[in-house]
N, C-alpha and C positions, 0 to 999 in steps of 0.2 A: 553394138549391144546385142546381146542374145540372152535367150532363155532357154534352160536346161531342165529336165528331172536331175535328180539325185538320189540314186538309191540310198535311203537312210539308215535300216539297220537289216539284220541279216534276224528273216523269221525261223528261221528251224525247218526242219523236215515238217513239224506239224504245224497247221496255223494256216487263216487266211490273208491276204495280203487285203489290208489296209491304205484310206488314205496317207495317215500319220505315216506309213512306212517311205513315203516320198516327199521330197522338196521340191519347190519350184523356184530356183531363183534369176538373178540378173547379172549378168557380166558381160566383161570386155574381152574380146578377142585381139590379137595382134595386126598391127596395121598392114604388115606386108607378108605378102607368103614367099618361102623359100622353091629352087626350082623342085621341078617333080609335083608340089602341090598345087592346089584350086583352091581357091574361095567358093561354095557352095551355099543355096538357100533352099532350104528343105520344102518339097512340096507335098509331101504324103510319106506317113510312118506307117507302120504295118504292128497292130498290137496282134499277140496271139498267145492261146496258154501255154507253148510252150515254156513261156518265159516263166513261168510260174516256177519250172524246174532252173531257171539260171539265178533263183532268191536260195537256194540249197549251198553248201558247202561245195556239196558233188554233186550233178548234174544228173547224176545216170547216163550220161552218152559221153563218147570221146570226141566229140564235131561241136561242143555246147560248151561255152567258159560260162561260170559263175561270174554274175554280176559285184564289183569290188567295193565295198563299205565307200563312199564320198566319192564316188568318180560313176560319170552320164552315164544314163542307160542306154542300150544301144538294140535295133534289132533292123528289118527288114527296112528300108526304105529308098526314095525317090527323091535328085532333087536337082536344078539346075544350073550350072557353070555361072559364076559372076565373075571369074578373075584367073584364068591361068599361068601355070608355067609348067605344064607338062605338053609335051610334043604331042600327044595323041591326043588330047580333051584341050577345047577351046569354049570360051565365053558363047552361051545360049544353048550348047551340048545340054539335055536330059541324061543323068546319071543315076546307076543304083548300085547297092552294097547291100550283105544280108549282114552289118553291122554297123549301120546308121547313125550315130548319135543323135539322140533325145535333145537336139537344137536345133534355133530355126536357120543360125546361120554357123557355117562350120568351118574348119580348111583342113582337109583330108591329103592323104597321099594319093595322088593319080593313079597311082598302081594297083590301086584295089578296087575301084573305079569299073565298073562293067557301062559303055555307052549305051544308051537306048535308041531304038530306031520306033520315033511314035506312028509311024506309017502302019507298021506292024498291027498298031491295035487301033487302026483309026482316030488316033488324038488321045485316046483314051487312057491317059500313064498310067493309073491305078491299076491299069489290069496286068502291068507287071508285077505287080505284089499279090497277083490272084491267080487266073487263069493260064495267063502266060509267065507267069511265074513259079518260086518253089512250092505254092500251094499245088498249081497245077501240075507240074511235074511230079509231086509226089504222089496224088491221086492216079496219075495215068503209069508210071512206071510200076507202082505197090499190084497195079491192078493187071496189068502185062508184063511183071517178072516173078509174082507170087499168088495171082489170082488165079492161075489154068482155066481161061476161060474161052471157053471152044465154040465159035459158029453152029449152031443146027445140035447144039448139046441139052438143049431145052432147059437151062440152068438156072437159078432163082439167088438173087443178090439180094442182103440186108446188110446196108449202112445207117449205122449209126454217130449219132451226131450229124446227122443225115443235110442241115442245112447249113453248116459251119463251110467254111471256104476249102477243106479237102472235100469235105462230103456233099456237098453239094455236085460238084467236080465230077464224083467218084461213081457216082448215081447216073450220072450222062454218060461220062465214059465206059461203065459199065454196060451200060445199054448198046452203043455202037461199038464195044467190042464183040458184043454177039447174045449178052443172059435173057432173056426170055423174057422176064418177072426179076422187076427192081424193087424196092420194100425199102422207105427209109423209118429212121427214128427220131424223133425232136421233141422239143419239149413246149409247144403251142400248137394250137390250131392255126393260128395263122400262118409259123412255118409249113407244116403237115399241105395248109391249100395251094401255097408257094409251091411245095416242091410235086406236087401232081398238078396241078394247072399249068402250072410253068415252066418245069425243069423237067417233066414226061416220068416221074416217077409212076410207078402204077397204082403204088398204096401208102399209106404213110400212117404211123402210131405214133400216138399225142401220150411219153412216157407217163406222164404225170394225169391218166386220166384212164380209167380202169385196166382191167388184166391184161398186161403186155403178153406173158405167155399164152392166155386164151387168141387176145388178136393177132400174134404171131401164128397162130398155129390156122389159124384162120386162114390169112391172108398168102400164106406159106402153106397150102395141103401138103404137096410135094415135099414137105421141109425146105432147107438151107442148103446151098451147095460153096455159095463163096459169102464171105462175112467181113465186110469194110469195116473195119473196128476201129474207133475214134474215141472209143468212152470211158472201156472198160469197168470194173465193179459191175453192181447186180441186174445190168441193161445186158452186158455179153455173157455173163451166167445163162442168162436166159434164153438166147441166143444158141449158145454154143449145144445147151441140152437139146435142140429144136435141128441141129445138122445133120446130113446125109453122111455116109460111109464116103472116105474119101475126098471129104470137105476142104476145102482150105479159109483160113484166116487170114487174112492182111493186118498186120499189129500197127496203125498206125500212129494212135495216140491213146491217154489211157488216161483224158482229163478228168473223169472222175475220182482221179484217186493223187493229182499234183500235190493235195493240201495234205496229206496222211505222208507218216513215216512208215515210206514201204521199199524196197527196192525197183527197180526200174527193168525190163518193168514187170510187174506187180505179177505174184505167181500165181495160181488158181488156183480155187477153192480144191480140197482132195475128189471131193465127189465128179466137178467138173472134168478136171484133170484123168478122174478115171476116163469119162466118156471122150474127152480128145483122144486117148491113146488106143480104146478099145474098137474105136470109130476109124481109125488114122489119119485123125482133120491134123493139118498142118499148120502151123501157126508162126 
């Protein structure tokens, strides 16, 4: 017996996603699996906004299928071997997939199957769906293959979505690859004392609680030099007006703008647009 979501109906480019847009129901899976597959029990799912873009027709990315009207939703997950017949994964193996199905018990093709070594993160499996994971990878390569960020550059980093599982990431590794002065964004105080107490940010603004461009500009004299963008709409407007000559942008995610009919992703305002190009921030 297992339990599934099921993505219910397909919301549109506009709209927020809803409980009624999901099922939760009950069934049976097959007694036996064939060779090549496992029997699997899900121990940790991975939700993220991206998925908000696989409720679309079209995705906006080539790496991202749209979720199919009546069939599991599927994303990031963890889970461990109950029953093999593939030669390389054996019963009590830790396994992950960035297309998991939304059950708790499953039987997958072994071949798509990545082994986990929990030694790696001291016991710790979640942190394959985080740090040691594609969150983390994307935070550390966005930021050493599109960040230019240089040792002894005296450089100043704003991330935003600043506490979210890239950005959190993105804000440390930013720091030990060399910036100076890290700046995140979030939307509480509680995040904001998280991520300077905890995570060695230096400063952190609470969007939702007076002038972001005033405390930007504040906390930023120097301005912006590299811009972890995680949000986009009127957080990286804001942002972007605040950049130094020669800036670069990291486009990571642009969840401010998942639920809106816009292209992917989202192009900027003319005004801002001016200031990228007259500036020559990279993006």
């Amino acid at each position: 017996i297992i339990y599934f979501f099921d993505f219910k109906i397909i919301l549109g480019k506009n709209g927020v996603p809803v409980a009624e847009n999901f099922r939760l129901e009950q069934s049976t899976i097959a007694d036996t699996i064939q060779v090549g597959q496992v029997r699997v029990r899900t121990l940790y799912l991975s939700v993220d906004p991206y998925m908000r873009c696989r409720m679309n027709e079209d995705t906006g990315s080539d790496y991202l299928l749209p979720w199919q009207l009546s069939e599991v939703a599927d994303g990031g997950g963890i889970g461990v071997v109950e029953e093999s017949k593939h030669d390389n994964l054996a019963k009590g193996d830790f396994v992950t997939s960035f297309n998991w199905p939304w059950q708790t018990v499953a039987i997958l093709d072994g071949s798509f199957l990545q082994k986990l070594v929990p030694q790696l993160v001291n016991g710790r499996l979640s942190y394959f769906l985080g740090a040691a994971g594609i969150t983390g990878l994307t935070a550390l390569l966005g930021i050493r293959e599109k960040g230019h960020v240089a040792v002894g550059a005296n450089q100043t980093m704003v991330v935003s979505g600043a506490a979210g599982a890239c950005g959190s990431l993105a804000g440390q590794i930013g720091r030990l690859e060399g910036c100076s002065r890290v700046v995140g964004i979030a939307g509480t105080d509680e995040k904001c004392s998280i991520l300077v107490q905890e995570m060695g940010f230096d400063a952190a603004i609470n969007y939702k609680k007076g002038n972001v461009a005033e405390q930007l500009c504040e906390l930023c004299p120097g301005g912006v030099d590299v811009y972890f963008d995680n949000v986009g709409g009127d957080i990286s407007d804001t942002v972007i007006s605040q950049m130094n000559q020669n800036s670069h942008i990291i486009l990571c995610g642009q969840i401010s703008q998942y639920n809106k009919d816009v292209p992917y992703p989202p192009p900027l305002p003319p005004d801002i647009e001016k200031i990228q190009k007259e500036r020559n921030i990279t993006r």
